[in-house]
N, C-alpha and C positions, 0 to 999 in steps of 0.2 A: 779535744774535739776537732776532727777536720771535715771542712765541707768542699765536694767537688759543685762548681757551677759548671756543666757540659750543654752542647748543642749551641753551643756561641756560636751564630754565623759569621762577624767578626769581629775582632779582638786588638783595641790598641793598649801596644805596652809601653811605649815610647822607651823600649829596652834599645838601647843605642848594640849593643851584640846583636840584635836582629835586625838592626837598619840596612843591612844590606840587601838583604829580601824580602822585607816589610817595607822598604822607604821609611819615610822622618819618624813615623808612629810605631815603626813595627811590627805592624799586622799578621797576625795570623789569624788566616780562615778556617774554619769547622773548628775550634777548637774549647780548650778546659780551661779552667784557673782553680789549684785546690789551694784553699785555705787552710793555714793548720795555728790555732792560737788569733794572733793578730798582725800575723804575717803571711803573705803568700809562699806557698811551698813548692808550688810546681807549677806551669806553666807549657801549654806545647796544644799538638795536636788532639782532639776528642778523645780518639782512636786507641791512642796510645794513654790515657789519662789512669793516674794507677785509684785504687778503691777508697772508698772515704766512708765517716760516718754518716754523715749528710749528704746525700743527692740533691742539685737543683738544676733543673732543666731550663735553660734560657729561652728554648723552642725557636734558634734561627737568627734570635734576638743580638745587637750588637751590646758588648761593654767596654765600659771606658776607665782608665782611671778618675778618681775623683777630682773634680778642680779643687785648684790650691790659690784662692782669692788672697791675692799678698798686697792689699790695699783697701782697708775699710777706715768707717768710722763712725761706731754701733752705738758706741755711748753718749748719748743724745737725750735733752727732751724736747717736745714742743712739735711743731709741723710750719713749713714754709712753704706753704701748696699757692699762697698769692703772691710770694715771690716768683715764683714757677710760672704764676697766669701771666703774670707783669713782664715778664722774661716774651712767653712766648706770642704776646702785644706790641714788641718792640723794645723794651728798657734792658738797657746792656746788661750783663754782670757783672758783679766787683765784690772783693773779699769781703766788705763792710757788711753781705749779711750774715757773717758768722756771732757777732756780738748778739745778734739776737737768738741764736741759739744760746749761748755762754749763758742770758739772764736768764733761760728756761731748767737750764742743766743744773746751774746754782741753784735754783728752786725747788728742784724734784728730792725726792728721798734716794738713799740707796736701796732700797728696796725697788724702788720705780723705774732707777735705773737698768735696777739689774733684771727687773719684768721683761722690761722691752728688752735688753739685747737677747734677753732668752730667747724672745719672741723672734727677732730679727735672724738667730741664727740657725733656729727651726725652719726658718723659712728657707732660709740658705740649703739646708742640707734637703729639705726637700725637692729641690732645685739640681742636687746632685756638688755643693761645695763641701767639703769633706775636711780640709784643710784653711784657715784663716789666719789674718791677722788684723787685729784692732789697733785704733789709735786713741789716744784722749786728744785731748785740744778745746775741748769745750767746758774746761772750767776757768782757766786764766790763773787762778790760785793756788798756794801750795795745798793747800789741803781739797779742793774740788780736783786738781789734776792727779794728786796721790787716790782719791778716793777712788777717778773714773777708772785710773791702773787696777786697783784693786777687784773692781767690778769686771772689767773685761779679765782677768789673768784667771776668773772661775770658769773662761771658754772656752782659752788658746794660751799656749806658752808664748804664741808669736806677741807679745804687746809691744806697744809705742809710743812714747813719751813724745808728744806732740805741745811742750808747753810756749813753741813756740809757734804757734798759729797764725796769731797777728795780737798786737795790742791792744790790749784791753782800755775803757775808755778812765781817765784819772790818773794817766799815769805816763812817762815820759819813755820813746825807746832804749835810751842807754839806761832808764833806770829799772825796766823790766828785763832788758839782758840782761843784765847783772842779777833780778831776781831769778830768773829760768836757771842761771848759770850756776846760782849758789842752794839759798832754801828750798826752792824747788824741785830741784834736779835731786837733791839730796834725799827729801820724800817720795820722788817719783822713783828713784831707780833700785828700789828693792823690789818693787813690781813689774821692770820694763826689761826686756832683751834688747831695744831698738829705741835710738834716740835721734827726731827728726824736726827739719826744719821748711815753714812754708817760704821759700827764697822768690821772690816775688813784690813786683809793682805796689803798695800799697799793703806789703807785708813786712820782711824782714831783707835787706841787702846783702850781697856777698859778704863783707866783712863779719857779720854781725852773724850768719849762717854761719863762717869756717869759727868764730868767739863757742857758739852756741854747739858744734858737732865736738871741739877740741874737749869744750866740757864733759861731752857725755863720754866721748871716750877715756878721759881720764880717770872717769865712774865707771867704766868695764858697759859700757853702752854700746853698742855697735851703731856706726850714721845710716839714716836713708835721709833724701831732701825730695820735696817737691819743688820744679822747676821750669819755667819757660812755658807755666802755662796760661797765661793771659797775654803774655807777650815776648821778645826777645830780651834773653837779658846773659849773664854769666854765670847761671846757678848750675846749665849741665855740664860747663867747662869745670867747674866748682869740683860737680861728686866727680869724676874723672879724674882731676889731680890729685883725689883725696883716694882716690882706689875704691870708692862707695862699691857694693855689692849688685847696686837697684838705683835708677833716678827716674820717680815719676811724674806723669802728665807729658811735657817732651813734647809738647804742640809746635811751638815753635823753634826751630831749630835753623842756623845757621849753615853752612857748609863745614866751616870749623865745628861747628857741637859733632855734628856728626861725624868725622876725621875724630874727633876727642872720644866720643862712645868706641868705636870701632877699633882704636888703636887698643882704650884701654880693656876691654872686655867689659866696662860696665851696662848691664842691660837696664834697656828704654822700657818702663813700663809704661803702657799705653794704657789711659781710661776711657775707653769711648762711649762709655754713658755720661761724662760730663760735659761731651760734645753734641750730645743727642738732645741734654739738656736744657745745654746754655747756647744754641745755633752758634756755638764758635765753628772753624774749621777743626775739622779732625788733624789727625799728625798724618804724617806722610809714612805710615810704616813699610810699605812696598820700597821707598826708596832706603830705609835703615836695613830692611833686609837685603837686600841687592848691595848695601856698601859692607854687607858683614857685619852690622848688629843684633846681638840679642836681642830680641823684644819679648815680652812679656803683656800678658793680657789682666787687668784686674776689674772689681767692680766700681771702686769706690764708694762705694756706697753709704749717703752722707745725706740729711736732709737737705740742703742749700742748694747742690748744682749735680747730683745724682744719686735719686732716692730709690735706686733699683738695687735689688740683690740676687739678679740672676745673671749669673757667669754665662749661660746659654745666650742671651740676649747678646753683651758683649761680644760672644763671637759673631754671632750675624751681622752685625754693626762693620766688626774687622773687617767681616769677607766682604759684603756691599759698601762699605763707603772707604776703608782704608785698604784695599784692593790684596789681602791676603787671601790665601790657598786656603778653602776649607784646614787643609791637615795643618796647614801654621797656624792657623786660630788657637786650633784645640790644642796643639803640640803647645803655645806659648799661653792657654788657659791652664796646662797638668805640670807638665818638666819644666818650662821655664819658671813659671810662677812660685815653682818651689826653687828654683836654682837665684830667683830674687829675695826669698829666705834663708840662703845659703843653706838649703837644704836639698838631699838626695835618697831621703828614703822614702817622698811621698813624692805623685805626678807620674810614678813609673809599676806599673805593674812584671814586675821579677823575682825568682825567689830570694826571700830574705827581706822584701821590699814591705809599705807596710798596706796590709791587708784592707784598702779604701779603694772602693770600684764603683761605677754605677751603670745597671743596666737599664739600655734603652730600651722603650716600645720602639723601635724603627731598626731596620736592617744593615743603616751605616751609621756612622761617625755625622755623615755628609748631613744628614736630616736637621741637626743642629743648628746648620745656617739654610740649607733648602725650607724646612719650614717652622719660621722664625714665630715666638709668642705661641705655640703651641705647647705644652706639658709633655712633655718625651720620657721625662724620667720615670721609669718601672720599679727600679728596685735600688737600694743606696746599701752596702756596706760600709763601717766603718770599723777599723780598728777589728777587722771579720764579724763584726755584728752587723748584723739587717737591723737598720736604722729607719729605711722607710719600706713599707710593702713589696716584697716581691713575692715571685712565684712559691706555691705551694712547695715544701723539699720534697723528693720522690725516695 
């Protein structure tokens, strides 16, 4: 079965062979995208779009590829909405309210569990997120952090073994690194592609991050770390030396951090909903891009410090408060965010590529930050299935 969507007025592919007369996205005007299976086949001009089984008339309408959210954290129970009041009254932030997720997550079922991420990544896709990755971190134990793997890996092959989050209360730091390192890790990593560590003030220190990343690759884990985001510290000089793929949060930054992202290629992922969140400052992306960093855009999306699951929102945040180009937002909400998965077959619409688009009600790209908290998204394939409403096929 193949479906032509024609009458795109425009079209980001973030095909780097069409950057030269697209610029960073790509773009092409008046154009097609035919689907064939769960891959895109063809790509170009309306005009020239060859026949299909399926016709769908965009009528003008712009598409995107799907965002590739490569920072969540679904598996959760419970709600921290007065931590949030208490937040935006005055009272700082600090890891310490993750444990109170932890007692709620222990308590729930896996059924409950797995309700809510269902719920949470319906929402997502309604939003236009096509691509994910989950993390656990909210059980502390070997068998809650095996479980939450388990429950997220029915959503996304991306999963992530976050068994180190922060310490659990009963129990000594070097005696939970040694548990992460050993039983747990052992549980978890038949379920996880990605093994990470919260490297951070009142979480885990360098040493105990590079003990904690050495384990999981000795498990066929690949590292991501979270870093530098409450304060300055050595966790993005950390994934830098270690050649990490992705280093997120990246609030605070150094002149060396960034000299250390830039040199090595590792890209900065940026959450700017847990700056929206928690009245921290945002990161400085404008100046990572200007030194030659990747950046990458995610949701984080996590009861504690950002309980948002729209990638659209993030970008408006980037362009207004961390001084990025509409087209860098969405360019590091598609292709980079998959390039922080060390992937390349979603984020770009090309043929061969995989068949995950989303058509807007609005005539650019630009609408996504010009009119912010608005519903844009029209129509969502995924894997070439229309996943959320779109136009009648012709």
């Amino acid at each position: 079965m193949t479906t032509v969507i024609s009458g795109i007025g425009e079209l980001v592919t973030n095909d780097p062979a069409r950057a030269g007369r697209g610029g960073l996205l790509g773009l092409v005007r008046d154009a097609a995208v035919v689907l064939e299976g769960s891959r895109v086949a063809w790509v170009g001009p309306a005009a020239d779009a060859p026949a299909a089984d399926v016709q769908v008339d965009a009528g003008g309408r712009a598409v995107i590829p799907g965002f590739v959210d490569s920072h969540s954290h679904l598996v959760f129970a419970g709600d921290r909405s007065a931590e949030f009041e208490a937040r935006m009254t005055g009272q700082p932030y600090t890891a310490g309210g993750i444990r109170t997720t932890v007692e709620r997550t222990r308590s729930a079922t896996d059924e409950q569990l797995t309700s809510h991420v269902a719920r949470l990544v319906a929402e997502m896709r309604a939003q236009g997120t096509t691509s994910l990755e989950i993390k656990s971190g909210y059980g502390l134990s070997v068998h809650d952090e095996a479980r939450s793997l388990a429950v997220a890996r029915q959503f996304t092959d991306e999963t992530t073994f976050l068994g180190a989050h922060v310490v659990p209360a009963g129990t000594t730091p070097a005696d939970y690194v040694d548990l992460v390192t050993g039983p747990m890790l052992a549980a978890a990593a038949p379920h996880a592609r990605w093994i990470d560590v919260f490297c951070e003030d009142g979480a885990f220190d360098v040493d105990q991050a590079r003990t904690i990343l050495a384990a999981g690759s000795d498990s066929g884990l690949r590292g991501r770390l979270h870093a530098n985001q409450l304060t300055y510290g050595a966790g993005v000089r950390l994934a830098c030396e270690l050649g990490l793929v992705a280093v997120d949060h990246c609030t605070f930054l150094s002149d060396d951090d960034v000299a250390a992202l830039s040199d090595s290629g590792t890209i900065a992922t940026l959450l700017p909903g847990v700056e929206f969140s928690t009245r921290q400052p945002y990161p400085d992306a404008r100046g990572l891009i200007d030194a030659g960093v990747r950046v990458a855009l995610a949701s984080d999306c996590n009861p504690g410090s950002s309980f948002t699951s729209s990638m659209a929102l993030c970008i408006a945040l980037a362009v207004r408060e961390m001084r990025m180009s509409p087209a860098e937002a969405l360019h590091a909400a598609t292709a980079t965010g998959a390039a922080a998965l060390d992937r390349d077959d979603v984020g770009v619409l090309a043929p061969g590529k995989a068949a995950d688009l989303v058509l807007l009600d609005a005539p650019s790209y630009v609408h996504l930050a010009y009119r912010p908290g608005v519903p844009l998204v029209a129509g969502v394939w995924q894997a070439g299935r229309p996943v959320v409403a779109a136009p009648t096929p012709g």
